[in-house]
N, C-alpha and C positions, 0 to 999 in steps of 0.2 A: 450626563451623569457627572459624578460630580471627580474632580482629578486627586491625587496621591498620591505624597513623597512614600519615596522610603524610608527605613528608622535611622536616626541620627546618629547612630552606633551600629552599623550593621555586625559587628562582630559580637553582638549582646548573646550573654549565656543565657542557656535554656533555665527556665526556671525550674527546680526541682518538685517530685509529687511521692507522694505515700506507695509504696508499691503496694499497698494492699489494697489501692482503688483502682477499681476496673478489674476486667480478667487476666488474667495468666499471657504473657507473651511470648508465645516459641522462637519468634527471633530475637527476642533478647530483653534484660530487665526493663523496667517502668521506672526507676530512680528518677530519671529525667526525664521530663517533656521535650517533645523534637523541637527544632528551631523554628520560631517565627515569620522570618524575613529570609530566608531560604528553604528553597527541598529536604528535607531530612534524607537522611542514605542510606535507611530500610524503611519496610513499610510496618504498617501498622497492624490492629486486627479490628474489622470492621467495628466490631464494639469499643475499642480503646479511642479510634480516632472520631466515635461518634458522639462520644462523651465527653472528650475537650471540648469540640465546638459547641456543642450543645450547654458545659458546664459556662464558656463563654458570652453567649447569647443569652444567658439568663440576665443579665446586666444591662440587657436594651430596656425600654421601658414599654408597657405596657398598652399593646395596641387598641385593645376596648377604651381603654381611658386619654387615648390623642384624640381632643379636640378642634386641633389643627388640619389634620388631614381628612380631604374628601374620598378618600380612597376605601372602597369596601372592607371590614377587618373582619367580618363574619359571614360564614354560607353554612349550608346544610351538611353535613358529613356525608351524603351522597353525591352533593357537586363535587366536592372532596376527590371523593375514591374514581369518579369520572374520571377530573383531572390527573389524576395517577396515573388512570388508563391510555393516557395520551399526552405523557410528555415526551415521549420519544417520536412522536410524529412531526414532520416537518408541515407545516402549515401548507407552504408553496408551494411544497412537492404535491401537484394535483393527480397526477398521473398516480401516483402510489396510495396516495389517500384520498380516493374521490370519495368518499361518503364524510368525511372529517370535510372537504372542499363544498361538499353538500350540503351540509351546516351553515358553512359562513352564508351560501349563500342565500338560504331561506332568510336568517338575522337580517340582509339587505333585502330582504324583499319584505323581512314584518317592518322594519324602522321605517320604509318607502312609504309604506300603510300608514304607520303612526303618524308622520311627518306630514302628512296627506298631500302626495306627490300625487298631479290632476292625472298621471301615467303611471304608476308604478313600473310595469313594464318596462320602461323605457330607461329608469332608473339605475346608472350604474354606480356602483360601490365597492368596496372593500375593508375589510379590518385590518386593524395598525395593533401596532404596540401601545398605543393612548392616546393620548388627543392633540400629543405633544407633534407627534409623527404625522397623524390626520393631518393636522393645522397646516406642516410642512408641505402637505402633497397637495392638501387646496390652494396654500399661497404660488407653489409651481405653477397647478393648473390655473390662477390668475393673470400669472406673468406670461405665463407661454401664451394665452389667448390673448393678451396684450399687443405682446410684440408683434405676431400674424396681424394683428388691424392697421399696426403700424409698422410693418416691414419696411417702406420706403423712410421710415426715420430711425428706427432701431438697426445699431445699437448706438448709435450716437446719441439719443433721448434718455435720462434718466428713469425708470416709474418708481412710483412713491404708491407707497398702503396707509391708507387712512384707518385710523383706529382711536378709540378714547385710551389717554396713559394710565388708565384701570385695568390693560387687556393684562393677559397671563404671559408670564417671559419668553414663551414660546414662540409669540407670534416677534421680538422682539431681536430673538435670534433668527428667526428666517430672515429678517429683516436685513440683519448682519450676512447671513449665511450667504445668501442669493441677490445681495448687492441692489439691494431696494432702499432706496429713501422712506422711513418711520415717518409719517405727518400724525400725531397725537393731539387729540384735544382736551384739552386740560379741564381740572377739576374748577369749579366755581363753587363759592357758597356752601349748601347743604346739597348740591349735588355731582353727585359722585362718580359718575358715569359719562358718556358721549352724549353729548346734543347733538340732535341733527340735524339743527342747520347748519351748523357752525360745520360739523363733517362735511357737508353736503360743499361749503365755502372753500375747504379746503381742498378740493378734488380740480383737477384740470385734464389736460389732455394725455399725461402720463401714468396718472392713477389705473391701477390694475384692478380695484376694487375697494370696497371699505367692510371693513371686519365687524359686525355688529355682536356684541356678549348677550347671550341669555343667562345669566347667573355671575355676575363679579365677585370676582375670589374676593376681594375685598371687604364689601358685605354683605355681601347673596342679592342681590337687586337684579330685575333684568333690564335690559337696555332696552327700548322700544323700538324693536324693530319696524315694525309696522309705520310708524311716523318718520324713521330713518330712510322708507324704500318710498314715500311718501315726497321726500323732502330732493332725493335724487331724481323723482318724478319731475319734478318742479325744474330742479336745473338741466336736465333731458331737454325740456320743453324750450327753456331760455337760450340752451348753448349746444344743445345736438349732442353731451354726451351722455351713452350710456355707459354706467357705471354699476358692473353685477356687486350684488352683496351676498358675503360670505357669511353665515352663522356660525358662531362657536357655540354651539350647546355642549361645554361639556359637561355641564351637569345638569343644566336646567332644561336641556331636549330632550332627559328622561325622568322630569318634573310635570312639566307642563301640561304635555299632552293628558295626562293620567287626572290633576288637581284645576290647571285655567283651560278647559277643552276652548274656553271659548277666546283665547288669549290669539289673535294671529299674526305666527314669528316665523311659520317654516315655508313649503315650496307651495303654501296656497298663495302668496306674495310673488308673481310673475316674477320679480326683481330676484329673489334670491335663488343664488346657481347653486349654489352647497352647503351642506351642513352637517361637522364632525358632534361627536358625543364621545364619551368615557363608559364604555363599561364597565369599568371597572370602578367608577366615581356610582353615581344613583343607578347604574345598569346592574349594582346588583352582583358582581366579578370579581373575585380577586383580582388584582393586577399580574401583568398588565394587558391590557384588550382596550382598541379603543374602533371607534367606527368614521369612515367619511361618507360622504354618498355625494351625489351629483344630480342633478335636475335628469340630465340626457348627456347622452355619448358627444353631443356637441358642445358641454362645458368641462369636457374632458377632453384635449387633444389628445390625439390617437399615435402621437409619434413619445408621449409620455410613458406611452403601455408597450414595455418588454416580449415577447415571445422568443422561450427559447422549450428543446427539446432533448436538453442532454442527462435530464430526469428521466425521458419518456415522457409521449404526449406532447401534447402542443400547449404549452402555460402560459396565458400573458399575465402578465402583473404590475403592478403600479405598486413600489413599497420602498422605503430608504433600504433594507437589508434582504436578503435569499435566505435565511433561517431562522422559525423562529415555532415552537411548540405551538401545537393544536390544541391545548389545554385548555386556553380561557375563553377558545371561539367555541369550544364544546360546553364549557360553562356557561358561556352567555345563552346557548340553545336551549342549554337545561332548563337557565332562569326564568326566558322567554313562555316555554312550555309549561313550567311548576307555577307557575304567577298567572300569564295571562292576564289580561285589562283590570280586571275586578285587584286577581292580586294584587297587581303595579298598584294599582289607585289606595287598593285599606294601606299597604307597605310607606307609601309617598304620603299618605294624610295624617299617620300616624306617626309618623318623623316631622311632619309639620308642625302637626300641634303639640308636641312635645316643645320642639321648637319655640314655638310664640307662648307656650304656655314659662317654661325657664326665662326666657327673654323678658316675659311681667313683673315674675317674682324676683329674679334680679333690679330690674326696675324700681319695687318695691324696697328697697334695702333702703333706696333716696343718697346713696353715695357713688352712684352710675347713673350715665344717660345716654338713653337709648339712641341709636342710631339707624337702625333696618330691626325689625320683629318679628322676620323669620316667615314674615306671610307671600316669600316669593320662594326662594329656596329655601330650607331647612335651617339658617345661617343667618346669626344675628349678629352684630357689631356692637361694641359698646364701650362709653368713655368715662371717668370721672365727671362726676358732678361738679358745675362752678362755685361750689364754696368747698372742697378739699384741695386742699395743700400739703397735707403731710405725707402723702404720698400720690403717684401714677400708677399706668396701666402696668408697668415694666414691673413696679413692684411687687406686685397682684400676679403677673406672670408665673414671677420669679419664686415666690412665696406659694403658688397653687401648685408648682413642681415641687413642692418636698412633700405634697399628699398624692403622688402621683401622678396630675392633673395636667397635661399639656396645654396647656392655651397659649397661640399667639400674641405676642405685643408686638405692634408696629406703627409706624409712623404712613401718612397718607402720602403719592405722590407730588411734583409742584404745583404748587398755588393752593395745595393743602399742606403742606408739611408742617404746618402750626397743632396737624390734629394726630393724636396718636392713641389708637383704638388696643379693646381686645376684641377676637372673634371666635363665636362657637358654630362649630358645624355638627351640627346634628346627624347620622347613620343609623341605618338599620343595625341594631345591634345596642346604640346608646339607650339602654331602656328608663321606663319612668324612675325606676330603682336607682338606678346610677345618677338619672339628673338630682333625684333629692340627695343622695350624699354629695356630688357636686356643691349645691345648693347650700347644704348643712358647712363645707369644710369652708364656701367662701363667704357667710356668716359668721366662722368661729373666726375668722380673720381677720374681718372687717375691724372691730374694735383693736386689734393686734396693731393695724395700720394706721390707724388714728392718733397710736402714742410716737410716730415715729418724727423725731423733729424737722423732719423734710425728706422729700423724696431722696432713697438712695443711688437713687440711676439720672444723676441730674448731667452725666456725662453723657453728652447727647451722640456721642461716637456708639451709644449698647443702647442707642434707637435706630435700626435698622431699616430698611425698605422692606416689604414685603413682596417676595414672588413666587410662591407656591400656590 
């Protein structure tokens, strides 16, 4: 999460308000609003204090209309009132909420399903706070089976995770977190993602694993797994080692299955030990939920998994924190159950073709060039065309936020930093409706940008990295 100063004036006065907004206060006038950056020194009355935050929050912007984030912004007003029903539940606490514990655990027995584990059975898992946390606990269970193969050299050996520098920052901070060596394979040309031989080149006797993306945040592409576990086949055979691969599906391992059934990325590939997803990304969840699973209990060490009893009962767990609401693992059940296959599939094909159908018509304008069409995830990338010069992507950003419109500008990793895209992520909820005014405001635009006598973001310090 992200960190935060205090105010540069901690002693700043209360702003004042109208006392005739809001209700009546029995402990004392409304003239003033209580302090900001300290505890005020009485309370409030549920309605007074619910209406500052609330008149405050109206100032964010517009979650139907972020095209930047994968994050679900709409469910049914009965997943809703569900999760009401259970935010006071502890997740972990098994013992106390075994039917809430019940839940998660069917979600790891249908993903097991979906994912087409040759066992389900056998299949252990658990839900995270996102994929963020997933990512964390598969990278652990990497390392830790690492070092058991190699106890007589650990900890004096470094290991290193191989990954293309497309992955999500997540995996970037484990990196950092738990004192692994990054080996990143860089972007070439028009491709955007990990090759795998070059992964494969990069792996030795310390490598813990290599991270393959089903969906780059970047520009919805998936990485080829299947050629990836392919290509670690090959160096097995040459050099003796094996080298498990991890999946990050967070959002394209609740794609695929439903739109490429015939696409193979998950535990029908012997090679891969694990693979997280986002529920709360295309699973359909508000945030935050996310899912990990594991081939078998033998790509999870067993000295990872906690048991303790001072809840009641006997809990093992595998998770970075001991609290955390049963709301979105009850949502995720609901989604599960109110969808079903057929759901997931019309839900996932029809944020597709929304998708590649925006991705044309933008195309169409002829002052953008397409980059990914939205025909893998939802999520298309796209650049100025090479005869504009009066403006870039930054501009188009910049100017689509004063119609409300959040869209990315970013610049690509090394060996691409020459390229700097925009990106749309298509959601359940962005309807045809929205993409034509979309559509309509970055038409009225387009000639607006035309008369500008150069790009006005030529300061390439407000071209940032992308890692969301």
């Amino acid at each position: 999460m992200p960190l935060h100063k205090g105010p540069e004036n901690p002693d700043e006065r209360p702003m004042s308000v109208n006392p005739f907004f809001g209700d009546a206060n029995p402990l004392g006038d409304m003239t003033e609003a209580p302090p900001k950056h300290r505890l005020p020194d009485r309370p409030l009355t549920p309605t007074i204090a619910y209406q500052l935050v609330h008149d405050e929050l109206m100032l964010d912007g517009n979650a139907r209309l972020n095209l930047a984030t994968f994050v679900t912004t709409w469910m049914e007003p009965q997943a809703g009132v569900l999760m009401g029903e259970c935010l006071d539940k502890n997740m972990i606490d098994k013992d106390e909420y075994p039917r809430t514990a019940e839940l998660e655990r069917r979600c790891v027995a249908m993903l097991a399903d979906l994912w087409n584990a040759p066992d389900p059975g056998s299949v252990v898992g658990c839900s995270t706070t996102g994929s963020s946390e997933a990512c964390m606990l598969a990278g652990m269970a990497l390392k830790r089976r690492w070092s058991q193969r190699n106890a007589d050299r650990y900890p004096g050996a470094r290991p290193n995770l191989v990954m293309g520098v497309n992955v999500q920052v997540c995996w970037e901070k484990f990196c950092n977190f738990w004192e692994v060596e990054a080996r990143q394979v860089p972007m070439e040309g028009d491709r955007f993602h990990l090759d795998p031989q070059a992964a494969a080149e990069l792996c030795d006797e310390n490598t813990i694993g290599v991270v393959g993306i089903l969906g780059s945040t970047f520009d919805g592409s998936y990485e080829p797994i299947a050629d990836l576990c392919a290509a670690l086949d090959r160096l097995q055979e040459r050099t003796g080692l094996d080298i498990p691969v991890h999946v990050d599906g967070a959002s394209g391992a609740m794609i695929a299955p439903f739109l490429d059934p015939d696409l193979v990325w998950d535990f029908r590939l012997p090679r891969v030990s694990s693979i997280n997803t986002s529920g709360h990304k295309y699973g359909l969840v508000y945030p935050g939920v996310g899912w990990a699973l594991w081939r078998s209990p033998a790509e999870l060490p067993e000295e990872l998994v906690f048991r303790v009893n001072y809840l009641g009962g006997d809990m093992p767990t595998f998770a970075l924190n001991f609290s955390r609401p049963g709301a979105q693992v009850v949502a995720q059940y609901y989604t599960f159950l109110r969808l079903g296959r057929e759901g997931y599939r019309a839900v996932q094909q029809t944020t597709r073709d929304l998708a590649r159908g925006l991705a044309s018509r933008i195309e169409a304008l002829e002052d953008f060039r397409l980059l990914t069409r939205g025909d893998q995830l939802p999520v298309f990338a796209f650049t100025t065309a090479p005869h504009v010069s009066a403006y870039d992507v930054f501009d188009v950003s910049r100017r689509m936020r004063e119609n409300g419109w959040l869209v990315p500008a970013y610049t690509f990793p090394a060996n691409r930093e020459d390229l700097s895209v925009l990106r749309v992520v298509c959601r359940n909820g962005f309807s045809a409706d929205l993409a034509d005014l979309f559509l309509e405001d970055l038409d009225r635009l387009v000639p607006q940008l035309r008369r500008q006598p150069h790009p006005w973001t030529r300061d390439k310090q407000r071209a940032t990295g992308f890692h969301h």
